[in-house]
mmCIF file of the C-alpha atoms, coordinates in Angstrom:
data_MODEL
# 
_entry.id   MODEL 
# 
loop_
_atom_site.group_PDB 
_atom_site.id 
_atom_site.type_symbol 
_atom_site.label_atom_id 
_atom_site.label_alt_id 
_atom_site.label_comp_id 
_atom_site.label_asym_id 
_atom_site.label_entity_id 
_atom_site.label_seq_id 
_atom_site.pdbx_PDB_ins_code 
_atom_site.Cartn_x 
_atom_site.Cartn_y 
_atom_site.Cartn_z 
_atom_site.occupancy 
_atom_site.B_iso_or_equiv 
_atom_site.pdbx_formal_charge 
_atom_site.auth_seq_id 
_atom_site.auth_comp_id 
_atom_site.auth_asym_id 
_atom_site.auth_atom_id 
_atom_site.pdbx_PDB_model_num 
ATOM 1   C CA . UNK A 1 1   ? 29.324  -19.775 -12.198 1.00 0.00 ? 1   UNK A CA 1 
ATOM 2   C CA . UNK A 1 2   ? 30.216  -23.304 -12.558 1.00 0.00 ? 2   UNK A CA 1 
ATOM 3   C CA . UNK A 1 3   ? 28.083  -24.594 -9.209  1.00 0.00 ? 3   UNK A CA 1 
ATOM 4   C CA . UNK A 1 4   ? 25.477  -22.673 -10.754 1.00 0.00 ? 4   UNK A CA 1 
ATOM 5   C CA . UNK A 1 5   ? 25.639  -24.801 -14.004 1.00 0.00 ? 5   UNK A CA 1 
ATOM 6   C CA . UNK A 1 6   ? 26.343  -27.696 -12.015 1.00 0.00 ? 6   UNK A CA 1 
ATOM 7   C CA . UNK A 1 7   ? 22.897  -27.119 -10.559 1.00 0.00 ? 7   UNK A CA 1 
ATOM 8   C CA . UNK A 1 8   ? 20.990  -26.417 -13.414 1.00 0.00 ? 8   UNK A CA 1 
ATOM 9   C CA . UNK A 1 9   ? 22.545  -29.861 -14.858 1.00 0.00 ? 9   UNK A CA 1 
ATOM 10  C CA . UNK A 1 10  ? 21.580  -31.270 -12.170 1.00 0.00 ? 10  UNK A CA 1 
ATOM 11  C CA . UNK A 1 11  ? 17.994  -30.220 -12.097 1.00 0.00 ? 11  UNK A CA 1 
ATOM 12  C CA . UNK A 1 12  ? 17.566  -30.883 -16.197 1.00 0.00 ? 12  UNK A CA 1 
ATOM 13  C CA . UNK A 1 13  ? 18.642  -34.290 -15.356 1.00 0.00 ? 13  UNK A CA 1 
ATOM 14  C CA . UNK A 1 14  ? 15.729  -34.763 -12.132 1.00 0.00 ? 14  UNK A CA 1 
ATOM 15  C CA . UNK A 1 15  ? 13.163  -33.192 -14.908 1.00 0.00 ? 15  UNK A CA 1 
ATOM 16  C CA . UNK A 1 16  ? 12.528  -30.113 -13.602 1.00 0.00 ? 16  UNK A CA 1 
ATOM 17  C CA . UNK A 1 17  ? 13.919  -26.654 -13.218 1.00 0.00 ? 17  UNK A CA 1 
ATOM 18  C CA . UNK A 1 18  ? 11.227  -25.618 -10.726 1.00 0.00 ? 18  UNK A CA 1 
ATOM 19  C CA . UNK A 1 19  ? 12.603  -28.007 -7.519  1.00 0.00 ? 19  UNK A CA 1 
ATOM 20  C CA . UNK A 1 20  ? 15.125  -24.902 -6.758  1.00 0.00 ? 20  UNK A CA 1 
ATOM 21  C CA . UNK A 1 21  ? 12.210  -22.321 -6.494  1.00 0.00 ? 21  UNK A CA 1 
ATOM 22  C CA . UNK A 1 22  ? 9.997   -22.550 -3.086  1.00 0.00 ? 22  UNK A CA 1 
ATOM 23  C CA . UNK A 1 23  ? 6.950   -21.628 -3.234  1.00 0.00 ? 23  UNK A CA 1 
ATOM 24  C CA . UNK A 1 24  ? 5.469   -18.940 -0.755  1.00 0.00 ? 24  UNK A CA 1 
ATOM 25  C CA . UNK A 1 25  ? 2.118   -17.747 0.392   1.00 0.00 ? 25  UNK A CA 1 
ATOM 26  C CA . UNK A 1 26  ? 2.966   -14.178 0.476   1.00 0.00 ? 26  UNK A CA 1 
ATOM 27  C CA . UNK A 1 27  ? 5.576   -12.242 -0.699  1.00 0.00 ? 27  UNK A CA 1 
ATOM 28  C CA . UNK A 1 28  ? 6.445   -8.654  -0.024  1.00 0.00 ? 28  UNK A CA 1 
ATOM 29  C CA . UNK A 1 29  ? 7.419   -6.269  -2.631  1.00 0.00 ? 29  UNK A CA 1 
ATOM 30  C CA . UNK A 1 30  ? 7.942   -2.417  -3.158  1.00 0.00 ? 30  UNK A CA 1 
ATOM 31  C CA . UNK A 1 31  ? 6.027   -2.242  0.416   1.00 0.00 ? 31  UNK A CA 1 
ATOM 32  C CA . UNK A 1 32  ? 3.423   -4.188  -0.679  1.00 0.00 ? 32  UNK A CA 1 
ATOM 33  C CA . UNK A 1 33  ? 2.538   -7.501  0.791   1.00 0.00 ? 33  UNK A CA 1 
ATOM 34  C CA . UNK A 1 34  ? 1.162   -9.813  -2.130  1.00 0.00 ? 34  UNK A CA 1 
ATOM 35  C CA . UNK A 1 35  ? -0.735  -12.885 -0.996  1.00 0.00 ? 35  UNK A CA 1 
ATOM 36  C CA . UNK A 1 36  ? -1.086  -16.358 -3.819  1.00 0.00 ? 36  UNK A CA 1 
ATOM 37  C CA . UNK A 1 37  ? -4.331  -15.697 -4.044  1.00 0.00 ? 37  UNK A CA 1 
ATOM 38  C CA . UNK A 1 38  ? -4.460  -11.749 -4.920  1.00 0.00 ? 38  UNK A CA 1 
ATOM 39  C CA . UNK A 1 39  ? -5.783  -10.924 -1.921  1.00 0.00 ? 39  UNK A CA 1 
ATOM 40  C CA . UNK A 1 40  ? -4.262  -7.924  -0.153  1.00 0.00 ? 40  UNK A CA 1 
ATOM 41  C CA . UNK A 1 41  ? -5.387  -8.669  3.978   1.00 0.00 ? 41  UNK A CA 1 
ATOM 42  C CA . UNK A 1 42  ? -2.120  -9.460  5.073   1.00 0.00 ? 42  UNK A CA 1 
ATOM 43  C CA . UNK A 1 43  ? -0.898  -6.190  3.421   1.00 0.00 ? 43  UNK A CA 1 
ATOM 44  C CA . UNK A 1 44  ? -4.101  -4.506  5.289   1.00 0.00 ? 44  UNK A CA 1 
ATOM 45  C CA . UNK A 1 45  ? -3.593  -5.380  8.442   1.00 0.00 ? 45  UNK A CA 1 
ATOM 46  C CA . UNK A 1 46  ? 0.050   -4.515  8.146   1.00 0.00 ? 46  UNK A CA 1 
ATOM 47  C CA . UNK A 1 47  ? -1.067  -1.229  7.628   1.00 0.00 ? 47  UNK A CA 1 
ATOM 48  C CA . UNK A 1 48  ? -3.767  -0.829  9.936   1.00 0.00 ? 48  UNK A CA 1 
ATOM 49  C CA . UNK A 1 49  ? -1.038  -2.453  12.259  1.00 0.00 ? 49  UNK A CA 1 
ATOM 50  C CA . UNK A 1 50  ? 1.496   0.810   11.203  1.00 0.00 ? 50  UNK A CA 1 
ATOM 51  C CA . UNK A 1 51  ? -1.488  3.439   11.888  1.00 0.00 ? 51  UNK A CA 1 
ATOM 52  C CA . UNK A 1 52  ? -2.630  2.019   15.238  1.00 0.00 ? 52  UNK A CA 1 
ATOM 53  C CA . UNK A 1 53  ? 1.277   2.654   16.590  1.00 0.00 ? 53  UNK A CA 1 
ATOM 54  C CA . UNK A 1 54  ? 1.902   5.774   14.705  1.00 0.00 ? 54  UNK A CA 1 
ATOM 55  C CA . UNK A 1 55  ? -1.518  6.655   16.385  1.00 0.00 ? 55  UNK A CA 1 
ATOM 56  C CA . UNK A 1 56  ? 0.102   6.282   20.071  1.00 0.00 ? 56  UNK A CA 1 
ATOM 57  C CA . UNK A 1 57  ? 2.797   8.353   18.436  1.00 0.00 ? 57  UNK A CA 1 
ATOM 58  C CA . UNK A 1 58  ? 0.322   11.026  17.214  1.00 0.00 ? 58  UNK A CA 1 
ATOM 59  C CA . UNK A 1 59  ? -1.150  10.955  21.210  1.00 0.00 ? 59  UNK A CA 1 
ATOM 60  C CA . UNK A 1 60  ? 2.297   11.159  22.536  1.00 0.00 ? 60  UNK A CA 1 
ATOM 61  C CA . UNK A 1 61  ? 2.676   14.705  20.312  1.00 0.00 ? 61  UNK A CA 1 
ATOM 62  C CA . UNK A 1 62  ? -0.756  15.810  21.118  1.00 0.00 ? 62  UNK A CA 1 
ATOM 63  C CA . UNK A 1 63  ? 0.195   15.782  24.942  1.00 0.00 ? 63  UNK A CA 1 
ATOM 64  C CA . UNK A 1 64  ? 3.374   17.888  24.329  1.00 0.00 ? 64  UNK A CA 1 
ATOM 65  C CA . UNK A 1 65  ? 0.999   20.882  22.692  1.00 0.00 ? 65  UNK A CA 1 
ATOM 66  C CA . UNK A 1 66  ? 1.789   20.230  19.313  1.00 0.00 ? 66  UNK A CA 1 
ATOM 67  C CA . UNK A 1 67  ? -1.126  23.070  17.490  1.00 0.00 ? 67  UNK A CA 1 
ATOM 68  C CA . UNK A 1 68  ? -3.800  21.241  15.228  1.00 0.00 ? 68  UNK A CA 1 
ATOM 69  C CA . UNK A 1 69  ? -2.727  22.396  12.599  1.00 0.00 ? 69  UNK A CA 1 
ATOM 70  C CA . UNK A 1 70  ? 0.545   21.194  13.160  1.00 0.00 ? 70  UNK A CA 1 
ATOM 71  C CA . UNK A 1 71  ? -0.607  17.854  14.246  1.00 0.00 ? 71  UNK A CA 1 
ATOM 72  C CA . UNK A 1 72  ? -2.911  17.575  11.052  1.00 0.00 ? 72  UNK A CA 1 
ATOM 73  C CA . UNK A 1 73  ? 0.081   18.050  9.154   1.00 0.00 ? 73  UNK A CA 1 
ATOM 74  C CA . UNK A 1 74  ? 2.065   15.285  10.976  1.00 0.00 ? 74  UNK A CA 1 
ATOM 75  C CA . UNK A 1 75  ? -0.781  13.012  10.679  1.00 0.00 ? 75  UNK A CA 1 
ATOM 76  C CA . UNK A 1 76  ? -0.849  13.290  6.824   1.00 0.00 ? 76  UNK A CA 1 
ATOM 77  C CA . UNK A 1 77  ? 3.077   12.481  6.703   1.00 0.00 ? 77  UNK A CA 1 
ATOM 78  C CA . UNK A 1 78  ? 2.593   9.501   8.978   1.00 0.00 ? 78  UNK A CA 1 
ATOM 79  C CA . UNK A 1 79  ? -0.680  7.933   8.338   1.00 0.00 ? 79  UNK A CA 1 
ATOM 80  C CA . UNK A 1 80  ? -2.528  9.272   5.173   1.00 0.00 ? 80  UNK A CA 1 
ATOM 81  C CA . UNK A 1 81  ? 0.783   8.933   3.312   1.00 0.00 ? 81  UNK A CA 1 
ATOM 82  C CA . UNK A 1 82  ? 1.205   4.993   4.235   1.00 0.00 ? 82  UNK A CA 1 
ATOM 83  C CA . UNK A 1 83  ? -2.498  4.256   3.608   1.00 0.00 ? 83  UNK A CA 1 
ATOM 84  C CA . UNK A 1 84  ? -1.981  5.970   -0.111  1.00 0.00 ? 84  UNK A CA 1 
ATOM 85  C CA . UNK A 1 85  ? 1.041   4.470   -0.709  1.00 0.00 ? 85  UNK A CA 1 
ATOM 86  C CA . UNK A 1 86  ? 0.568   2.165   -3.672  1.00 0.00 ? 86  UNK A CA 1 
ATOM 87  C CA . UNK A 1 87  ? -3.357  2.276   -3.367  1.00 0.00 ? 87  UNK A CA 1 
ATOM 88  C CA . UNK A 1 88  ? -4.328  1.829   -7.090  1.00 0.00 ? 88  UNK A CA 1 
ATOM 89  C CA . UNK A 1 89  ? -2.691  -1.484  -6.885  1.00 0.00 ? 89  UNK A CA 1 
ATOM 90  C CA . UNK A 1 90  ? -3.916  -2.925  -3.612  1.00 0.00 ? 90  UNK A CA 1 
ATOM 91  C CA . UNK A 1 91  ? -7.551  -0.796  -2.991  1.00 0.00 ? 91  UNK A CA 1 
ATOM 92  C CA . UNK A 1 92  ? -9.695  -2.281  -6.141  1.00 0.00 ? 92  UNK A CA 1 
ATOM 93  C CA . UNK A 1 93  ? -9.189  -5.246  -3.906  1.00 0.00 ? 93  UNK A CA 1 
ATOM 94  C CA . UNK A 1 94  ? -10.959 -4.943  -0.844  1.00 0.00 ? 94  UNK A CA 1 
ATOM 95  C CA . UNK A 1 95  ? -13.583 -6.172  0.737   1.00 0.00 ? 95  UNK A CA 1 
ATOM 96  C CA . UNK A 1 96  ? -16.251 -4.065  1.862   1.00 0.00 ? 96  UNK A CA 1 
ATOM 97  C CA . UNK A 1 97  ? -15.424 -4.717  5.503   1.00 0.00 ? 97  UNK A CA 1 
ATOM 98  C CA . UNK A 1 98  ? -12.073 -3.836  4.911   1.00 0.00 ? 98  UNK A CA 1 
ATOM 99  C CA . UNK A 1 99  ? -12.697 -0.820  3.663   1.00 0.00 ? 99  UNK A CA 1 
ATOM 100 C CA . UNK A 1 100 ? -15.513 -0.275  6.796   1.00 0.00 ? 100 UNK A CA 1 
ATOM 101 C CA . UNK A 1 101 ? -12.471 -0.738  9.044   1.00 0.00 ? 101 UNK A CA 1 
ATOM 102 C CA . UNK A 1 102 ? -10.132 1.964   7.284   1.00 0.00 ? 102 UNK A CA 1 
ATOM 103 C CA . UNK A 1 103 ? -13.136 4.269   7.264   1.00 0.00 ? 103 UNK A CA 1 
ATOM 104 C CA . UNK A 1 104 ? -13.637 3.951   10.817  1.00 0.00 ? 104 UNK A CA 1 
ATOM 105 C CA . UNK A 1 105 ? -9.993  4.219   11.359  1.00 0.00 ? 105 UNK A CA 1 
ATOM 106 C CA . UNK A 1 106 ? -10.473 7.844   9.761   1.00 0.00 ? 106 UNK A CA 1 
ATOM 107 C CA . UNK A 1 107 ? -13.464 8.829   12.002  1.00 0.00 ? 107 UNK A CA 1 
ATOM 108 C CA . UNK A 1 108 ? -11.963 7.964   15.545  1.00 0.00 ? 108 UNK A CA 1 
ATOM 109 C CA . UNK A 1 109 ? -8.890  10.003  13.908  1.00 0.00 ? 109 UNK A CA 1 
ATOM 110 C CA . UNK A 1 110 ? -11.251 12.946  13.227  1.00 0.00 ? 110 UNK A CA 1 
ATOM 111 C CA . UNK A 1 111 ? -12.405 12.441  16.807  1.00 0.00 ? 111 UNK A CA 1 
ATOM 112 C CA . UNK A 1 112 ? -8.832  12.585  18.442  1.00 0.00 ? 112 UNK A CA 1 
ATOM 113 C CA . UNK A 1 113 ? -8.498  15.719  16.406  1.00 0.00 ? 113 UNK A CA 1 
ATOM 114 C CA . UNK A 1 114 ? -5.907  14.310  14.155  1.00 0.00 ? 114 UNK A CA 1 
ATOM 115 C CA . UNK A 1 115 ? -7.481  14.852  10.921  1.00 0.00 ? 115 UNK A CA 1 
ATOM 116 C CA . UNK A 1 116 ? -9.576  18.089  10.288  1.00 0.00 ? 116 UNK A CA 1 
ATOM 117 C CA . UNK A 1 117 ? -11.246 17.136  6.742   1.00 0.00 ? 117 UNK A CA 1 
ATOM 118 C CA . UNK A 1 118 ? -12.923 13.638  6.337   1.00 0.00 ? 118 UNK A CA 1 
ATOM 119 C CA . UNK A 1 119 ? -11.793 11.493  2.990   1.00 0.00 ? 119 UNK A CA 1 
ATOM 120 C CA . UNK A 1 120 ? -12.868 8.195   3.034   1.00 0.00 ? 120 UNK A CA 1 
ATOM 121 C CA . UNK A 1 121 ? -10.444 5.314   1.441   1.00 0.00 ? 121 UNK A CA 1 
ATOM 122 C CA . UNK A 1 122 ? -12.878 5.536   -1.564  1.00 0.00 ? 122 UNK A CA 1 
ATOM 123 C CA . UNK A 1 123 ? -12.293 9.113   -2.087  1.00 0.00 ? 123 UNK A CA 1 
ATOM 124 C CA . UNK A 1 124 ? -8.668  8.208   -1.517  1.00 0.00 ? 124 UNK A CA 1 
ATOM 125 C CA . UNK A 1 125 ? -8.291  5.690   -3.845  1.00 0.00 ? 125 UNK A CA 1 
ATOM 126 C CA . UNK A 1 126 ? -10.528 7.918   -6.050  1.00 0.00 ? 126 UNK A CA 1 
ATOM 127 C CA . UNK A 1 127 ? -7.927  10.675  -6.023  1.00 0.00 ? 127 UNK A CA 1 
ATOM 128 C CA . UNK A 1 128 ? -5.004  8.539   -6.381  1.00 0.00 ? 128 UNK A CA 1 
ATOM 129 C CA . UNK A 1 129 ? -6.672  6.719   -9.443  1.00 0.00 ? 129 UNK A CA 1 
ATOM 130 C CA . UNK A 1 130 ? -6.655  9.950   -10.537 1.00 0.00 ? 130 UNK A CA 1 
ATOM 131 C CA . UNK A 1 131 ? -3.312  11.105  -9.991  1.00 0.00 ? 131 UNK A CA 1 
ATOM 132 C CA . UNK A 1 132 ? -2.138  7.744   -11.911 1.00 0.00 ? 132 UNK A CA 1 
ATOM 133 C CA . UNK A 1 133 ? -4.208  8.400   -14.793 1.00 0.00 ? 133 UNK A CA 1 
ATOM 134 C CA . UNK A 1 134 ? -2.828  12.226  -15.284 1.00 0.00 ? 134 UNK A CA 1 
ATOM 135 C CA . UNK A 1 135 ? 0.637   11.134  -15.109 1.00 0.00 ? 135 UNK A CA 1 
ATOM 136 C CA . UNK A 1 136 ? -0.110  8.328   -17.499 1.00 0.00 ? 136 UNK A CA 1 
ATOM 137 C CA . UNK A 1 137 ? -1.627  11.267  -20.027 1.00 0.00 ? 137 UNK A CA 1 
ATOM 138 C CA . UNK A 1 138 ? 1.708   12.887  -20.614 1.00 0.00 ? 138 UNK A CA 1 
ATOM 139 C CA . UNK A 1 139 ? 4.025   12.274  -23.268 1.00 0.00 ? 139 UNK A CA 1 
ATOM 140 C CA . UNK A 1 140 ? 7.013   11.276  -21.008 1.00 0.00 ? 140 UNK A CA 1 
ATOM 141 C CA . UNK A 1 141 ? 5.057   8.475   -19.400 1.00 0.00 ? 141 UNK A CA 1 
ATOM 142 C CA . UNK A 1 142 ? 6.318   5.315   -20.773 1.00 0.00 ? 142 UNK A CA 1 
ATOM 143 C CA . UNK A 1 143 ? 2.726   3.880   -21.592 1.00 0.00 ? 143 UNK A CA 1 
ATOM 144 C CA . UNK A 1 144 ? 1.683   7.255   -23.504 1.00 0.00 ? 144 UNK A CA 1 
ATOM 145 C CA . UNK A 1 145 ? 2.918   5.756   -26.583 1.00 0.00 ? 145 UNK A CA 1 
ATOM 146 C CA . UNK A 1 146 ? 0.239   2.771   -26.068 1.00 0.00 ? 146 UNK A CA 1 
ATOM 147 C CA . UNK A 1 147 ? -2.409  5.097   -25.648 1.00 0.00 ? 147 UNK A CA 1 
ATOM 148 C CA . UNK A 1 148 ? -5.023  6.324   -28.199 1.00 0.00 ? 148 UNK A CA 1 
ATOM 149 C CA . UNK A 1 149 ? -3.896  10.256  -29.166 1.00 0.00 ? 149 UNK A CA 1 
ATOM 150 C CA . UNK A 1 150 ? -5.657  12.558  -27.227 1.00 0.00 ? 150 UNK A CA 1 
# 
């Protein structure tokens, strides 16, 4: 405690507080890869990155005679699941190209016979806006008390 005083005096005494803290480009946080600028590519191609080798994965099962309904199942749990993770925060946020490149990421899936229904990442983020908003309507959410009665 008293090198961490010692430090603070110290930095009072240079003028500023803010010479301890460095200062990043991108920071990674709940999964989530945050860039300075509020834009979410580095956290895009991270998880394009994560769905191209849980893809080989996927291909690796498929070979073994995994049933399609089996391996539609898998593919939600691996892929579908990362891509939703934490979409209402990051998906308002892309570009349109980005989202081209997810959607086309979901076709060649449906082509491999991965993924039996199409959603594109619009109707995913569509359904997990959703989702947020209903859990934000009941009276054990902590914002409920900020919103108007309904």
């Amino acid at each position: 405690m008293r090198a961490l005083e010692r430090l603070l005096t110290s930095a009072r005494r240079a003028g500023s507080v803010y010479m301890f803290f460095e200062k990043v480009v991108s920071a990674k946080l709940f999964g989530v890869t945050f860039s300075h600028n509020l834009k979410f590519d580095d956290h895009f191609k991270n998880i394009l990155t994560i769905c191209n080798q849980r893809s080989y994965l996927l291909k690796c099962v498929k070979g073994q005679g995994l049933p399609s309904k089996d391996l539609h199942t898998v593919f939600c749990a691996l892929i579908v699941s990362r891509i939703w993770y934490a979409l209402p925060a990051w998906g308002g946020y892309l570009t349109a190209d980005l989202i081209g490149n997810i959607d086309a990421y979901l076709c060649k899936a449906i082509r491999w016979g991965y993924n039996g229904n199409l959603k594109t990442l619009s109707e995913l983020l569509h359904d997990a806006d959703m989702k947020l908003f209903r859990s934000m309507l009941h009276s054990t959410h902590c914002i409920d008390q900020s919103l108007p009665p309904h």
